[in-house]
N, C-alpha and C positions, 0 to 999 in steps of 0.2 A: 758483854756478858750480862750487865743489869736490865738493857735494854731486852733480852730474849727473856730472861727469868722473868720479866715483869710479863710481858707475853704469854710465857708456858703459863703464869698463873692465870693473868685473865681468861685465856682459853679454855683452864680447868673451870673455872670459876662458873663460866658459862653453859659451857657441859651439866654442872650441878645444878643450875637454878632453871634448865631449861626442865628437867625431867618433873619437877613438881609440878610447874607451866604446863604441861605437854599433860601430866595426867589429870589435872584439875581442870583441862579444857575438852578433854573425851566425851565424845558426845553417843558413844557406843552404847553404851547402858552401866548396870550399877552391880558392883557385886555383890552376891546374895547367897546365902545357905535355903534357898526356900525355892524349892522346884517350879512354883508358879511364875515367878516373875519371868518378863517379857524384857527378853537378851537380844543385842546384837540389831542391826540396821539390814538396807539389802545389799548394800556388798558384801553379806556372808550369805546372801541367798542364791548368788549365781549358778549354777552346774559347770562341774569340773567333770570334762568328758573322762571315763575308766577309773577315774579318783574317788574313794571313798575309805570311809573310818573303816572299815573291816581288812579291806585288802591292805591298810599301812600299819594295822595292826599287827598282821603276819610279818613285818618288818621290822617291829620293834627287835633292837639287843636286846640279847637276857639280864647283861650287867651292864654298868657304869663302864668299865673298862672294855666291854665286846664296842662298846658306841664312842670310845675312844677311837681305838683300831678303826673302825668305820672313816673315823674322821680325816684319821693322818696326820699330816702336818695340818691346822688348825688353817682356815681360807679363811675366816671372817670372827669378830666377836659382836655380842648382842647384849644389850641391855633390855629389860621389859619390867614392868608396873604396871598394878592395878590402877582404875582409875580413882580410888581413893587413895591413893598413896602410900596404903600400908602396907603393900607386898612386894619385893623389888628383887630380882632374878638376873644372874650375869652368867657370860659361858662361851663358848667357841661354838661354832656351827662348819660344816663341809659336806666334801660327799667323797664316794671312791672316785678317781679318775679314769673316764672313759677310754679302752684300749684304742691308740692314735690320735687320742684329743691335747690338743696342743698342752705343756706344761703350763702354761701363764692360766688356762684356763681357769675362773673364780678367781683369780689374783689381779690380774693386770687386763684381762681380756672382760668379765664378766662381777656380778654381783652374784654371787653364791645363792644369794634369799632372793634371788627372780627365775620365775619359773623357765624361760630363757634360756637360761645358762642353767639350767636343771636338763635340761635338754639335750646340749649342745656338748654337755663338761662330764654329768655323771653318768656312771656306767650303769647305776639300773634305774637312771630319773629320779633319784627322790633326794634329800639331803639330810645329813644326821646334825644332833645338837646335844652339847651336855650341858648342864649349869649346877650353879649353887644362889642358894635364896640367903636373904637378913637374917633366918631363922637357921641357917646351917646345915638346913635338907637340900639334897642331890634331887637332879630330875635328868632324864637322858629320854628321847626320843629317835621319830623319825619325823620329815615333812616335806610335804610333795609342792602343788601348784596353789592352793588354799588351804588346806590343811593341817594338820598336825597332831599325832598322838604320843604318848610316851609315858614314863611311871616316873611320878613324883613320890616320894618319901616310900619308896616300893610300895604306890598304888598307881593304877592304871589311872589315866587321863585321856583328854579326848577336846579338842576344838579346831577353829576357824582362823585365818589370819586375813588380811587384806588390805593393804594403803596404811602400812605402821600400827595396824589396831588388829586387837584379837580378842574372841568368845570361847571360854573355854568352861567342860566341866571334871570338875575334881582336881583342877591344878590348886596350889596353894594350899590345898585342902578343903577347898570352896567346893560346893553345889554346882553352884556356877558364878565365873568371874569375869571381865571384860576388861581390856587394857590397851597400854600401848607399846611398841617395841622401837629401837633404834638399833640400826646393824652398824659398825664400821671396822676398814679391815687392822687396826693397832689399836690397842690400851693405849692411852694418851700419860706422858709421860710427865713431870716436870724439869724434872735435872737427866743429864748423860750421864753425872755418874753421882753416889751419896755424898753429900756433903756433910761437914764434923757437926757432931752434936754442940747445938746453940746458934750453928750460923742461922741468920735469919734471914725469912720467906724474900723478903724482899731488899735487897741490898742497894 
């Protein structure tokens, strides 16, 4: 039992000190409230054949709870940061299940956040996402092969993703911001069940 606790912590431990790591090495760009600055590298320059911000726009839910429903039972969670580290965003991601696509699909067969299994798994291609930020605002979208749109704090957003990093504008409440995201399919746990108040982290 001390041997796994000791574990579960480290594991947490590492998780935390990667995401500072991980945003303080972005080399994507810097986020900015000022429409000039020069955002984003060429992996957001590619073409995404029939994919764009308008057509995923007509796909946004209208509520937090319509992009719920969308989701289902929850296939993935995600974490994302600016790369300054002051904005940090957590949430569930999925999609509908395509009619005779295997059950496992996004679970056990696929990664939900590849375009892939966007293909293979959802029923209209695209996948949905809700979160909650540091700051206690809701965002809900939708996101295809590279992109993503959706309403943060009930305002309309709009960006890029690609290789764990992302260009977006008006998320966080930013102009425009750039960051990076990690998906994985469990919240990482430390105990199976609570232990009494005082016992200590490490025994």
């Amino acid at each position: 039992m001390k041997a796994r606790t000791l574990i579960y912590v480290v594991l947490v431990a590492m998780i935390v000190l990667a995401i500072p790591f991980a945003a303080a090495g972005g080399k994507v760009g810097t986020n900015s409230n000022n429409n000039g600055d020069k955002q984003g590298n060429d992996n957001f320059k590619k073409p995404v054949t029939g994919e764009t911000v308008e057509a995923l726009k007509a796909l946004v839910p209208a509520t937090l709870e319509d992009a719920q429903a969308k989701i289902g039972t929850p296939l993935g969670n995600y974490i994302m940061w600016t790369n300054d580290g002051v904005h940090i965003m957590w949430g569930t991601y999925g999609f509908v299940l395509k009619d005779g696509a295997n059950p496992s699909c996004g679970k056990s067969m696929c990664d939900p956040s590849k375009a892939y299994c966007l293909e293979k798994c959802s029923a209209d291609g695209y996948g949905y996402f809700i979160g909650k930020d540091d700051q206690g605002k809701t965002a809900w979208g939708v996101f295809g092969k590279r992109l993503f749109v959706g309403v943060y704090d009930d305002k309309p957003f709009d960006g890029k993703w690609n290789d764990n990093k992302w260009t977006a504008n008006g998320l966080f409440g930013l102009d425009k911001a750039t960051g990076g995201f990690v998906t994985f399919k469990t919240a990482p746990t430390m105990f199976e069940k609570p232990l009494p108040p005082g016992t200590p982290v490490i025994q």
